[in-house]
Structures are given as C-alpha cells and as structure tokens.
Steps between C-alpha positions, in 0.01 A plus 500: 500500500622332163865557633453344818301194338755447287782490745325315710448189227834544422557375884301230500630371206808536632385376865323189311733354255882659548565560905213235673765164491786713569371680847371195594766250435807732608325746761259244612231724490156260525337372204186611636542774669698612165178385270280726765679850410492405127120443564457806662683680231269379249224593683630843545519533111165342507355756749683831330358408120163478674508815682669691127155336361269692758452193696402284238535165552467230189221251469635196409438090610836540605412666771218367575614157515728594698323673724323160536795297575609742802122492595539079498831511734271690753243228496787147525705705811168588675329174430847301609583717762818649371703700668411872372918582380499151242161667344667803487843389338296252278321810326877551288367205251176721385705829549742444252374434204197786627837694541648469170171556347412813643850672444528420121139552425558816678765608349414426148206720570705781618665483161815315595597178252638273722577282194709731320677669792569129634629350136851593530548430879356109457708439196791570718381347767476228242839458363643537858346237673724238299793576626401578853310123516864372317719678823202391733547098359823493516661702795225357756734335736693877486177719533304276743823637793304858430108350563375781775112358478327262763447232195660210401611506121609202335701527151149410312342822696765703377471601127195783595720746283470871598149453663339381873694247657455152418256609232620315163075466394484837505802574309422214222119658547653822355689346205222297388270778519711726322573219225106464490413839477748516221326277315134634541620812362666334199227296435227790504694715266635743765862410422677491144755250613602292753788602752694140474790597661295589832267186399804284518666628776208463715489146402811429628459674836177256545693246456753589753236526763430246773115594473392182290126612544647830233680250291192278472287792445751662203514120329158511477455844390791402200280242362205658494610764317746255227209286513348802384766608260493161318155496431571843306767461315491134449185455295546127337678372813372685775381185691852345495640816596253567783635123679847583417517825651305358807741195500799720524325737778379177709864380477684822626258472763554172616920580449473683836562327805193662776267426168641104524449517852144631523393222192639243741296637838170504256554124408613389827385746758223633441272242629258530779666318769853610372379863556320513849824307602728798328257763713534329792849455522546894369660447154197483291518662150176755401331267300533270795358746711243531284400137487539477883234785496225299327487239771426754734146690517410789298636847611209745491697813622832324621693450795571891597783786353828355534405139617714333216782684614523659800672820456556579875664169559637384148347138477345357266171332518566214269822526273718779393388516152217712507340761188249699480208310376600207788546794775176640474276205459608383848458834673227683275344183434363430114337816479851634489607314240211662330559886635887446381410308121232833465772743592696342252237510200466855632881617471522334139176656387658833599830401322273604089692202404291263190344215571795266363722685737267454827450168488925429419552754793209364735630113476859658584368674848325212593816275493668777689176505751600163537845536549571844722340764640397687253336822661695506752800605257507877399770435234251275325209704510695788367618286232167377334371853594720708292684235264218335384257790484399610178253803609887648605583530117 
C-alpha cells in the first residue's frame, strides 16, 4: 500500500505543478475538466490512506468546517432555486482544500513524509520555473501560434511557468511560500544557515512575474523581516534603521508600474459614484466591487452557486475581476464569508506553525482571498499544505 501511495503522490505532483499548463495550453485539454481528475486523484490517495488506517478517518475543524461550507451551498441553491448541476460543480471550492487535507494528513499517518520526499522535487521545480517564465515572456507572439485551449491568453496571462494555465498567483503563491517557510525554519532554530543562493534566486523569479498581488505580498514580507533584522543587530540606531529599511521597501514597491497604477485608482477611483459607474459599465476593479456592494442590502445567504459567474454560460454578473472572498459573499451570502475566513483559521491552525508565523501567513491568504480563488486552486492548497507545514518535519 506504501508503494502505491507513493507513486501515486509522485503523480499528482507531477499532474499539479509540471504537466497541468502544458496539456492544457498545447492539447487543449479543459482547465476544468483537467482540475476534476487531479481532484479525483487526490481523493483516491485520500480514500486508500483511510482504508490502510482501518477506516479511520481524522477529526479535525478542517473537516468539519468544511463539511459546513458544502452543507451552506445546499441551503443558497435550494433557497435560490438553482439549478441542481451549478450546486454540484460549486462543491470543487470546499473539496479542495477538504481534498488536500485529507491526502497529506493521511499520508503522514501512514508513515509517508511528504516534506522530505517532496524537498528535492520543489527545489527543482524551483530553479526551473525561471527560465521557463523567461522563454514564456519573451517568445509569446511564437508560442501563442501553438494555444490548443478554448481561452483567451494575453502576454500578461502568460508567465504561469510550468503550472495550470494562466495561473501566475499560484506559481508566485509557491515561491513565496517556499521563501516563507524558509524563513520559519531559520528563525526557530531548525536550520543552521540560510540557503541564499535559492533565497536569491527566488527573488528574482518574483520579480519576473506579472502577479503584482505576489510581488506586493514578498515586499511586504522583506520588510517585516529587515525591519526585524535591524532592530537586532542595530541596537543604538535601530529606530533609524527600522524607517530606512521601510523607506527602501516602500520605494521598490512603488518602482513597479501595476503598484503606480493601483495607488492612482485608490486616489481617484475608488469613490462611491466612480465605482457603481465602473460595475455598471463592466470594468470595475475588486475594491470597486466591493464598494458597489455596500450600497446594496445585506446578503444573508447570497444570490445562489455560481450566480457571480455563470459557469454554464460564461458571464459575469458584474465585472470580470472577481476572488474568492467577493465570489462567495454574493452567492453564499455573508455567512460565507464567514464559513470560508473559519476554513481558513482552520487550515493554518493545522499548519503547527507559531503564533508570529500565523498571523504573517493569515494576513497573506486574506489578500489572496481577495485577489483569486483561492480554494478553488489545488496547486495552492498543496503548497501551504506541505511547504509550510511544520508537523511534516
């Protein structure tokens, strides 16, 4: 049974973060049809670690909050009369993460350390992604000939490395969770020294990425942690150092271009009237969607599975920008928001991580809540799953 459960992660890994962009962009196999079999995969692994445990299966608020959010889709589709297949298909958002959960808790308790078995694999995964994201930048106009999938993909879509399709947060997800995880470990005594070269290079590949929510996320995480640093080893001066190193961080921020353009939309645009206009005319930003939702009533239990966007048809309800957090308030209402910021204390709780580390990590999934679809991506639940947790050690 070991055997097979190891060959079998050794697939998804694979599956997840090596073949996903490649059968989709050049075979044109369906992004979700192709996230489906990885799903089922995991919950085959899932499913076989339970049954080598006697039928065992882990108590945990994982799955109980879970449990809870497929329990709340139920209620919004039968209260808004939605049609029985969007219920169905919207259960993927509380299955993966359940997913994830279930195979690496599994298999940890089977005896097989994910962390160690997956340490070599993600540090080349790591040092390959930089040149794949350098031939993906610049030969678009030659590669986009070969584009096999039903999607449009501009050049800004294109840097998603060796993983899904279109799927640069997830990539810059990985790096910054590896780079964090890194750190944790360092800082808790459970590394002698730090690996700068891999540091380093990570940096740069961040910086090469057209996911500005990563590059946000990373310049925040830098001066933190040199904020940190100066208070340490600058004793006399640590105040001065503390501003300078947050000077210099703020700065290398504001150098990049999407940064300079969001500071302008949150001085200019981000007015009331400036963002029920932006809705209504289908261009609107997310915090404009946001602000557009406060002059509407409360949402109890939402709108209905799949009422943002309609998967059947492919419209959206109000702009294309859409994440998580904004997704299921208007179609699980606020008691959504609540199921999916639970599940989230839940997973982290899980991760054995310090209390330092939590909070750092928690304010870094809520900006992605905010900015993508969080659990409906397997690649970053597998990341913070087995990167980041420290009960794999």
């Amino acid at each position: 049974m070991k055997s097979l459960l190891l060959f079998l992660f050794i697939i998804l890994m694979v599956a997840v973060y090596l073949l996903g962009g490649f059968f989709q962009f050049f075979l044109g196999i369906p992004s979700t049809l192709y996230s489906m079999l990885v799903l089922g995969l995991l919950y085959l692994i899932a499913s076989l670690t339970i049954l080598a445990r006697n039928g065992k299966v882990p108590g945990s608020n994982t799955i109980l909050i879970g449990s809870l959010y497929v329990f709340l889709i139920i209620v919004s589709g039968t209260i808004n009369n939605t049609e029985l297949k969007k219920i169905i298909l919207y259960f993927i958002f509380p299955l993966v993460p359940l997913g994830v959960f279930l195979a690496v808790d599994g298999l940890n308790k089977v005896g097989i350390n994910i962390k160690k078995l997956s340490s070599f694999f993600f540090k080349i995964l790591i040092i390959i992604q930089l040149p794949v994201i350098l031939i993906q930048k610049y030969g678009y106009d030659f590669l986009i000939k070969f584009n096999n999938s039903n999607q449009f993909i501009g050049d800004y879509d294109f840097m998603f490395g060796s993983f899904f399709l279109k799927a640069d947060h997830s990539l810059g997800f990985f790096l910054l969770t590896y780079f964090l995880a890194i750190i944790f470990q360092y800082r808790k005594g459970g590394r002698k020294q730090m690996p700068w070269f891999l540091m380093g290079y990570i940096c740069v590949t961040i910086l090469l990425l057209e996911s500005n929510l990563t590059k946000l996320m990373f310049f925040i995480v830098l001066t933190y942690y040199g904020v940190i640093w100066a208070n340490k080893r600058i004793r006399y001066s640590g105040v001065i150092a503390i501003f300078l190193v947050g000077y210099v961080m703020l700065n290398l921020a504001l150098s990049v271009p999407k940064i300079q353009t969001e500071l302008f939309f949150l001085k200019n645009k981000y007015t009331v009237s400036e963002s029920v206009k932006a809705v209504e005319r289908g261009y609107a930003k997310r915090p404009q969607i946001v602000i557009s939702y406060f002059q509407e009533p409360l949402k109890i239990i939402g709108e209905g599975p799949y009422d943002y966007f309609n998967l059947l048809t492919g419209e959206f309800k109000k702009a294309m920008n859409f994440s998580q957090l904004i997704w299921t308030y208007n179609d699980l209402g606020i008691i959504g928001i609540m199921v999916i910021i639970l599940l989230l204390f839940a997973i982290i709780k899980y991760l054995g991580l310090d209390r330092e580390s939590r909070i750092l990590l928690t304010f870094i999934l809520l900006f992605y809540l905010f900015m993508t679809n969080v659990y409906y991506d397997i690649g970053m639940m597998l990341s913070l799953f087995i990167i980041v947790n420290r009960k794999n050690n």
